[in-house]
Structures are given as C-alpha cells and as structure tokens.
MMTF fields as JSON, N, C-alpha, C and O atoms, coordinates in Angstrom:
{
  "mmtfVersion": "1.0.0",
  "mmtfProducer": "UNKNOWN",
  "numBonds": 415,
  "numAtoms": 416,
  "numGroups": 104,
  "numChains": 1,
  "numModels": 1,
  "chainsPerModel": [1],
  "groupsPerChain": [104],
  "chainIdList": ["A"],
  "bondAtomList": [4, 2, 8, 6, 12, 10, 16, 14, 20, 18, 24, 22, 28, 26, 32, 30, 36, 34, 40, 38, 44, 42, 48, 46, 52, 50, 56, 54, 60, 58, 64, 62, 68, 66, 72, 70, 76, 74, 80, 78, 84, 82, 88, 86, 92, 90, 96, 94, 100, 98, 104, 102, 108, 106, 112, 110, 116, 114, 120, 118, 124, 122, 128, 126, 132, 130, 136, 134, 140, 138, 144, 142, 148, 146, 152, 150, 156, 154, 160, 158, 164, 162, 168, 166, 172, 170, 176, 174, 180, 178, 184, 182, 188, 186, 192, 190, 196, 194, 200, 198, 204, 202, 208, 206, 212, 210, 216, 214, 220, 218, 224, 222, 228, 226, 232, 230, 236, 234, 240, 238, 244, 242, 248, 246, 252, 250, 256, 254, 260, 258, 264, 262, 268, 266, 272, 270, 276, 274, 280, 278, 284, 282, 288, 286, 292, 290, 296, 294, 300, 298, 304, 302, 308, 306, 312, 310, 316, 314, 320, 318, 324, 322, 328, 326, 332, 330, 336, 334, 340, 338, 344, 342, 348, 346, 352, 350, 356, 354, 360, 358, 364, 362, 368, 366, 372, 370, 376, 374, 380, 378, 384, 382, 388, 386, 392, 390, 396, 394, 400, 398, 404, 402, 408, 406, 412, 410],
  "bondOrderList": [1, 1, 1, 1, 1, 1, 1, 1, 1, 1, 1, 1, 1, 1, 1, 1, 1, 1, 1, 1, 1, 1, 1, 1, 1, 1, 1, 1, 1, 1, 1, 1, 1, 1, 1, 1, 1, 1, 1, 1, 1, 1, 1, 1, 1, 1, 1, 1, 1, 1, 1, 1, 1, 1, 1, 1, 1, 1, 1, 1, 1, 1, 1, 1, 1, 1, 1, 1, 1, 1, 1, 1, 1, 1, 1, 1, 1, 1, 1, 1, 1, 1, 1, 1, 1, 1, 1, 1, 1, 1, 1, 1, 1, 1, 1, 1, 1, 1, 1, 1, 1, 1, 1],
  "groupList": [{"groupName": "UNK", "atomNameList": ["N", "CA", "C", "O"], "elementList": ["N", "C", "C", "O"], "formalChargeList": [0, 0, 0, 0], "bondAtomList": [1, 0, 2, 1, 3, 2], "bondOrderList": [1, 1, 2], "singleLetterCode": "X", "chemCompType": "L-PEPTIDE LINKING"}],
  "groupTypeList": [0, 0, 0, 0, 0, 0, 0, 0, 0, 0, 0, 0, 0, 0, 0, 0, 0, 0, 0, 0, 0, 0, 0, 0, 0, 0, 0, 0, 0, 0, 0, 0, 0, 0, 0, 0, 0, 0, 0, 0, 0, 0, 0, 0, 0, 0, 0, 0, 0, 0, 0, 0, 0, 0, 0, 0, 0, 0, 0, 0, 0, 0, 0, 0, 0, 0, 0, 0, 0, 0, 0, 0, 0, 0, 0, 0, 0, 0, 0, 0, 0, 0, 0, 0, 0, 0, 0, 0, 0, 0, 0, 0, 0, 0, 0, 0, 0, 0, 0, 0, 0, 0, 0, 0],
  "groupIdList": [1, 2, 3, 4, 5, 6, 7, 8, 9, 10, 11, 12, 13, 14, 15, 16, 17, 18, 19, 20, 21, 22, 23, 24, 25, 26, 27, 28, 29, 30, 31, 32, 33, 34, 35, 36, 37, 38, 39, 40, 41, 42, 43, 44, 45, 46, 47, 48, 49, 50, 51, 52, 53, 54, 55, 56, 57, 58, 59, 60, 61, 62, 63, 64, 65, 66, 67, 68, 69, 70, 71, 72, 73, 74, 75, 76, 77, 78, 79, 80, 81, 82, 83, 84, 85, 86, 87, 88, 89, 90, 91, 92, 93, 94, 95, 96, 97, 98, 99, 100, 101, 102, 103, 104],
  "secStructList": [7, 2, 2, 2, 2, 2, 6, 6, 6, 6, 6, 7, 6, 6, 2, 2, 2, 2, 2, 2, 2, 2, 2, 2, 2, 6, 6, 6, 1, 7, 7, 7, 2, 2, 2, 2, 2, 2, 2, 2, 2, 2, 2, 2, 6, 6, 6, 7, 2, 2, 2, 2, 2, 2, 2, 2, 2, 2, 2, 2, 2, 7, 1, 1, 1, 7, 7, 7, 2, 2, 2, 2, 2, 2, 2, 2, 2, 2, 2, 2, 6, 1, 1, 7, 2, 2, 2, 2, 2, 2, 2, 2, 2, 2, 2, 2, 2, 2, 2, 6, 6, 1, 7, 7],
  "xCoordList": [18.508, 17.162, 16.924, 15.954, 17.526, 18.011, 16.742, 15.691, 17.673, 17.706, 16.535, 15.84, 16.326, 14.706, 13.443, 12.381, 13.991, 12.342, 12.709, 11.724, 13.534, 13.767, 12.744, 11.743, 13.432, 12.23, 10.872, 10.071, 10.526, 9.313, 8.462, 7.283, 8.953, 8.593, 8.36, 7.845, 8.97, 8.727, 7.588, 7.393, 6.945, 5.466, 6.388, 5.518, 7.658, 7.596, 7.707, 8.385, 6.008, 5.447, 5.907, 5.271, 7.803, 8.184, 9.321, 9.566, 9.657, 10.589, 9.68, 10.271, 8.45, 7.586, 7.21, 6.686, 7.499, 6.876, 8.038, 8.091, 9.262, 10.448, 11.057, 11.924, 10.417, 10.323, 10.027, 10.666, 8.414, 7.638, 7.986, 7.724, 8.935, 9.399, 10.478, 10.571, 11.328, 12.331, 12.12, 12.599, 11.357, 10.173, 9.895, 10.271, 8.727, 8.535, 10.061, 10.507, 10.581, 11.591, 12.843, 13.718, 12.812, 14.097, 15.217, 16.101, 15.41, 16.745, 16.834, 16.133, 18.265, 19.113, 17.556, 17.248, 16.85, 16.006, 15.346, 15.495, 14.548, 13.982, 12.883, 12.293, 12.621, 11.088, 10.536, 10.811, 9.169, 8.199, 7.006, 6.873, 6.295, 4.855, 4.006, 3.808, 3.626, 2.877, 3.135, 2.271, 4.58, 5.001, 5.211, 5.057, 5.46, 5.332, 4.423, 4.566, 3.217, 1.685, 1.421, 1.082, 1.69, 2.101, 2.128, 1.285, 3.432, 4.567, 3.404, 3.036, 3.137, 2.933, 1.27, 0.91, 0.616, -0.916, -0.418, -1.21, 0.719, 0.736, 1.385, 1.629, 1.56, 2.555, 1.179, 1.156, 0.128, -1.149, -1.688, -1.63, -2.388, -2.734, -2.502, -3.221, -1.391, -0.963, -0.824, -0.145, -1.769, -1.682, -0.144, 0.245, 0.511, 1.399, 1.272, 1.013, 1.375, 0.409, 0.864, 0.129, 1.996, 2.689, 2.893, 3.198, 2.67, 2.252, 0.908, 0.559, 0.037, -1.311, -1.356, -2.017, -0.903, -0.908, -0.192, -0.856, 0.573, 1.517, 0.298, -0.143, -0.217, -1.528, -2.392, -2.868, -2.506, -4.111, -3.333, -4.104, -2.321, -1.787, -2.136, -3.038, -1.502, -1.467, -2.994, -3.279, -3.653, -4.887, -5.613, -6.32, -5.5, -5.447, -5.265, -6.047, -4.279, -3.503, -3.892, -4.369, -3.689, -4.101, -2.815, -2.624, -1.198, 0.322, -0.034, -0.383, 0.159, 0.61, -0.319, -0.09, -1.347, -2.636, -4.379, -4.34, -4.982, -6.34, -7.122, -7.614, -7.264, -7.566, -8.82, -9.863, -8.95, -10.121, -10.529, -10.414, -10.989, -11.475, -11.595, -11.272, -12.359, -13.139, -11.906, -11.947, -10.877, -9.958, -9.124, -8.513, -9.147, -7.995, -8.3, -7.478, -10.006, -10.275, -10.488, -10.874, -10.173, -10.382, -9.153, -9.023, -7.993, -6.735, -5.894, -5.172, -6.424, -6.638, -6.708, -5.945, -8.359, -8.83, -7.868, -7.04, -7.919, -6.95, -5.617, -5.255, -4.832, -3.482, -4.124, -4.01, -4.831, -5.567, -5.828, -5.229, -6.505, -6.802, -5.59, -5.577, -4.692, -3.6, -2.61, -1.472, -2.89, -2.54, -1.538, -0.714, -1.599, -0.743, -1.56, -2.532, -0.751, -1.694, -1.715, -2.764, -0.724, -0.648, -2.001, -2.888, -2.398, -3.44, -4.861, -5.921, -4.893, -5.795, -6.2, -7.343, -5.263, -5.068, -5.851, -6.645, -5.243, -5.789, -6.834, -6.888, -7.563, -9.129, -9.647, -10.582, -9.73, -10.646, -10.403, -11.471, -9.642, -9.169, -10.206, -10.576, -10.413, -11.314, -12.171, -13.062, -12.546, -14.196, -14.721, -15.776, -13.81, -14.47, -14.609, -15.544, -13.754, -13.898, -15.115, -15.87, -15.384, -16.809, -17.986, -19.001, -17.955, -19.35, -19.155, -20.203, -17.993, -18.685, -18.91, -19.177, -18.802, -19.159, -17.625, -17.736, -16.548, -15.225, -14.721, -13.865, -15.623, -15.336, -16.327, -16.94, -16.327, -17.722, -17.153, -17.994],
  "yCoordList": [-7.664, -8.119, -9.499, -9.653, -10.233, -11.737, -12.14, -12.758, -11.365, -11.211, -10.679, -11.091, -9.591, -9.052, -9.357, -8.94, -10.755, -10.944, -12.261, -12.288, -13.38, -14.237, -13.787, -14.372, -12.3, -11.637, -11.363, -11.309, -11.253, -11.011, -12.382, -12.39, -13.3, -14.429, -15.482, -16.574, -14.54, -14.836, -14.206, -14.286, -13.572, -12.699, -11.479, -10.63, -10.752, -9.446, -8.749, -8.765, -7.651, -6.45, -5.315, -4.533, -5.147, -3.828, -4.685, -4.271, -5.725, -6.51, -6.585, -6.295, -6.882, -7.397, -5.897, -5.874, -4.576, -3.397, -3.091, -2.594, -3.285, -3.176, -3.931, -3.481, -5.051, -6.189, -5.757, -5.728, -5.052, -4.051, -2.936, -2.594, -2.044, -1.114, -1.546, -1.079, -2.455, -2.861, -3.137, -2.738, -3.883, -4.302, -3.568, -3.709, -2.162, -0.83, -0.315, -0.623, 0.225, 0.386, 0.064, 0.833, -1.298, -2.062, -2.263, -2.588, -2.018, -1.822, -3.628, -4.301, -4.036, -5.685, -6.675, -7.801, -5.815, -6.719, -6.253, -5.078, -7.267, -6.283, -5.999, -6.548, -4.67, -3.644, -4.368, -4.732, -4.65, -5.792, -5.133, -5.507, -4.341, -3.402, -4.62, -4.561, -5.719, -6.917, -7.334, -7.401, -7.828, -8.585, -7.132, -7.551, -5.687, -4.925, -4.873, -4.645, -5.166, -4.769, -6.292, -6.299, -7.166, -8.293, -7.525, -6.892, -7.894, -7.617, -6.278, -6.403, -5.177, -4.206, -4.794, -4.234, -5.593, -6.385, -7.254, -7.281, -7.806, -8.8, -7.662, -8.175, -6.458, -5.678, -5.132, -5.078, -4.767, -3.926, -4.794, -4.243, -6.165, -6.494, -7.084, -7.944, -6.564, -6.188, -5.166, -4.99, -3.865, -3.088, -2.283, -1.467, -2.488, -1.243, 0.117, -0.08, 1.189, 2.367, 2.719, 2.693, 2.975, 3.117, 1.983, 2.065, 1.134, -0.069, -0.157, -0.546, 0.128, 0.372, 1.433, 1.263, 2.678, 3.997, 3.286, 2.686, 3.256, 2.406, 1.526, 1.865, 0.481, -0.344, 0.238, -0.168, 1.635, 2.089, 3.308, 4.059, 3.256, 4.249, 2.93, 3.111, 1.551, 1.251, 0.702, 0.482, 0.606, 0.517, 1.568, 1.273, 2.464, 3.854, 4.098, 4.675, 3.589, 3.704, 2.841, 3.171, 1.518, 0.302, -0.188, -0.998, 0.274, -0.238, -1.489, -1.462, -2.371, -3.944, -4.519, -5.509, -4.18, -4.522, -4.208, -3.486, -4.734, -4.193, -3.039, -3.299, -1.521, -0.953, -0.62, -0.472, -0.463, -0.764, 0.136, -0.413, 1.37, 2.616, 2.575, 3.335, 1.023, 0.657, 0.167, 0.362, -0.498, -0.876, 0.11, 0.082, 1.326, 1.938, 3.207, 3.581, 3.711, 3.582, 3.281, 3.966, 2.176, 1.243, 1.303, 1.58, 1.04, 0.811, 2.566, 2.887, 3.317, 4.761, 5.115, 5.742, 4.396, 4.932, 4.041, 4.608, 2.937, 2.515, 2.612, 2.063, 3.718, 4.198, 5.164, 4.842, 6.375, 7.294, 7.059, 7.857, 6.246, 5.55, 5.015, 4.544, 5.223, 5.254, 6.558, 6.355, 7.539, 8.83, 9.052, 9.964, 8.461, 8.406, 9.836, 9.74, 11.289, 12.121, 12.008, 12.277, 11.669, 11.307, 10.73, 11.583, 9.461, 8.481, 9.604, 9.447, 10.313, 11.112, 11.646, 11.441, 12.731, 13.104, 13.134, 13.9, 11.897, 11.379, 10.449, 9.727, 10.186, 9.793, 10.76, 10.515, 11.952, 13.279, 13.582, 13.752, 13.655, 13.756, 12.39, 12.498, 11.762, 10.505, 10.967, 10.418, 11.397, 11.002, 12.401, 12.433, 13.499, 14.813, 14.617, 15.173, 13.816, 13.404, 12.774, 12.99, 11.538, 10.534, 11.588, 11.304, 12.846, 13.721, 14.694, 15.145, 14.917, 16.082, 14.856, 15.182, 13.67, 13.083, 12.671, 12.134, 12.961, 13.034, 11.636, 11.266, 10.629, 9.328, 8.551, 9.053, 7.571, 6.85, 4.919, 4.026],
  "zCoordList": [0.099, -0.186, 0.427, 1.17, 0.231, 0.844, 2.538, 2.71, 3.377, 4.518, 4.964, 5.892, 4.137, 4.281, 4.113, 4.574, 2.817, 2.785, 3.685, 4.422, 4.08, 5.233, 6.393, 6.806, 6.873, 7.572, 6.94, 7.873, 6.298, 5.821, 5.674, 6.028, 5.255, 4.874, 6.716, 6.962, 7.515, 8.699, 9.658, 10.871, 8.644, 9.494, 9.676, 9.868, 9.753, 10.503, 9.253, 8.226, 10.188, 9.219, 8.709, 8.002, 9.316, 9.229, 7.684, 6.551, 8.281, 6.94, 5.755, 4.715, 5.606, 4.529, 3.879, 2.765, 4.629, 3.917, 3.491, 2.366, 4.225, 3.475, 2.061, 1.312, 1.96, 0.734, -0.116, -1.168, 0.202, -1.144, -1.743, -2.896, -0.464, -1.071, -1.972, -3.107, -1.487, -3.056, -3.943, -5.004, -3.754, -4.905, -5.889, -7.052, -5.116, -5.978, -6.412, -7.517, -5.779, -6.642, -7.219, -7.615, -7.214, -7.667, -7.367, -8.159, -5.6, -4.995, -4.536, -3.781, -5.556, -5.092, -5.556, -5.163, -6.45, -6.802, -8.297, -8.629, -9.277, -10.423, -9.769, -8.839, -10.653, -9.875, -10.717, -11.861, -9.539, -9.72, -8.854, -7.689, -9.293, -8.885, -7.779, -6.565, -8.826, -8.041, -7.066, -6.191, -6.821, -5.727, -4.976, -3.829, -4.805, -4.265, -3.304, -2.103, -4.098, -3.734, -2.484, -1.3, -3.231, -2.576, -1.029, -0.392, -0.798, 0.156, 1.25, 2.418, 0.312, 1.042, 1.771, 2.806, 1.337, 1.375, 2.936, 3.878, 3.015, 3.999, 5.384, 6.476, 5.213, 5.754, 6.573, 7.803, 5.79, 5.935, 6.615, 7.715, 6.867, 7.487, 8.731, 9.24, 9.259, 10.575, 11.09, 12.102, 10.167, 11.108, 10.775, 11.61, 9.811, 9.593, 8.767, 7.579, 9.068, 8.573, 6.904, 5.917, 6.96, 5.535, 4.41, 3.22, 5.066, 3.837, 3.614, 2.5, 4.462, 4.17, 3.543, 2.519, 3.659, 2.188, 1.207, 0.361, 1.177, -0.08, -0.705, -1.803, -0.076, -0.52, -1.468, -2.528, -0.62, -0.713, -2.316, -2.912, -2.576, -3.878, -4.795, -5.613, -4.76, -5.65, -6.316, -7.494, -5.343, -5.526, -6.274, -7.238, -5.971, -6.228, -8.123, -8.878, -8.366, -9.625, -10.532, -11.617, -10.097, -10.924, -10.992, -11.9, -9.764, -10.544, -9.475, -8.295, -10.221, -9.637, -9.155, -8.461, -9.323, -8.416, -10.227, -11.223, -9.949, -10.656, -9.881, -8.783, -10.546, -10.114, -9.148, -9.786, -7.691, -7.213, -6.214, -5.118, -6.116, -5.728, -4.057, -3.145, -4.185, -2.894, -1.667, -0.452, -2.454, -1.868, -1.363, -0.295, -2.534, -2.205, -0.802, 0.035, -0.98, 0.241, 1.586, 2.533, 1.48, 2.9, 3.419, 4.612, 2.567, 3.191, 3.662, 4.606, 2.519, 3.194, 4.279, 5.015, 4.467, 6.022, 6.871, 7.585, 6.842, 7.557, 8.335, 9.376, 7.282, 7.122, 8.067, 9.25, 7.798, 8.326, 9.778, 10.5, 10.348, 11.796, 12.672, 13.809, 11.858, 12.549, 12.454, 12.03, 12.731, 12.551, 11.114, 11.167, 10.224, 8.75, 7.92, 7.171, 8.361, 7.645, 6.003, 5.418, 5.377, 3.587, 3.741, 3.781, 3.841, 3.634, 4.357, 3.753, 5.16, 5.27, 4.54, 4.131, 3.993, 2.775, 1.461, 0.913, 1.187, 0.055, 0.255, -0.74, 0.968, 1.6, 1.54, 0.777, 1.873, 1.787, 0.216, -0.372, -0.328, -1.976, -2.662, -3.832, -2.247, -2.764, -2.214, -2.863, -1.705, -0.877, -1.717, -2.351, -1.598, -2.671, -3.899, -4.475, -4.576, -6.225, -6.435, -7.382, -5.002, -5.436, -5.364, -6.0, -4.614, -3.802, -5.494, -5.958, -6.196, -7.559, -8.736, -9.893, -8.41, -9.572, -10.591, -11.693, -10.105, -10.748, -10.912, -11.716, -9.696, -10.18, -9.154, -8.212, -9.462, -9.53, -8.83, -8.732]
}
C-alpha cells in the first residue's frame, strides 16, 4: 500500500485507482469507502475508465460518497465514452429507471 499511494500521491492515475481499490476493499490497509471514493475521484479525472465506473457505483449507492444520481451519471457516461461496457451498462439501467419514474 505504501508505495502505491507514493505513486498516487504523485499524480499517476493507474496508482491512485489502485489506492481506491485497497481502500474499497481493505487490502494492507483498513476498508475506508471515502478515501476509496477519494482515490477513485482523482483517478477519474484523468481520464481513467474503471475508476470512473468505480466513481460512478459509489455514487450510485451512497458507499463513501453522499448519494448523487447526477454524479453517478456523468461519471458513467464518462466510463462509457471510453469504451468501459459495465458503465454503459449501467447508464442505460439509469437512464430507463429515470424514463418509468423508478427514480427521480
């Protein structure tokens, strides 16, 4: 963990999504959802696709983050625009829930 967030804490986006994933799940570190979300937030805005789905779940959920529909769409599409079919996925799964009224 050490070494990884050194890298992360150094701008590189593939170390900082790797940070979050320990994060989420508690590997050489305590699971810590926030600093996950953290980690996976600074990962996303460079443009890395799976920390942007990762983003766009926890957003999604409300784990480690305040739950926020709008967010969790954006970082979706995002993931999505970069050929990430999961985050496609589950953008068309959001976008059908908002069109029957299932969430708002």
């Amino acid at each position: 963990m050490k070494w990884y967030k050194k890298a992360a804490e150094q701008g590189l986006a593939e170390a900082q999504f790797d940070t979050g994933l320990m994060y989420a799940r508690g590997l050489g570190t305590k699971q810590d959802f926030a600093q996950a979300a953290k980690w996976y937030a600074r990962a996303a805005k460079q443009g890395h696709a799976e920390a942007q789905n990762n983003l766009a779940v926890r957003y999604a959920s409300g784990t480690g983050v305040a739950r926020n529909l709008l967010q969790a769409k954006y970082w979706f599409g995002q993931a999505a625009m970069r050929g990430h079919p999961t985050a496609a996925a589950s953008l068309r799964e959001l976008q059908q829930m908002e069109q029957s009224g299932k969430i708002k």
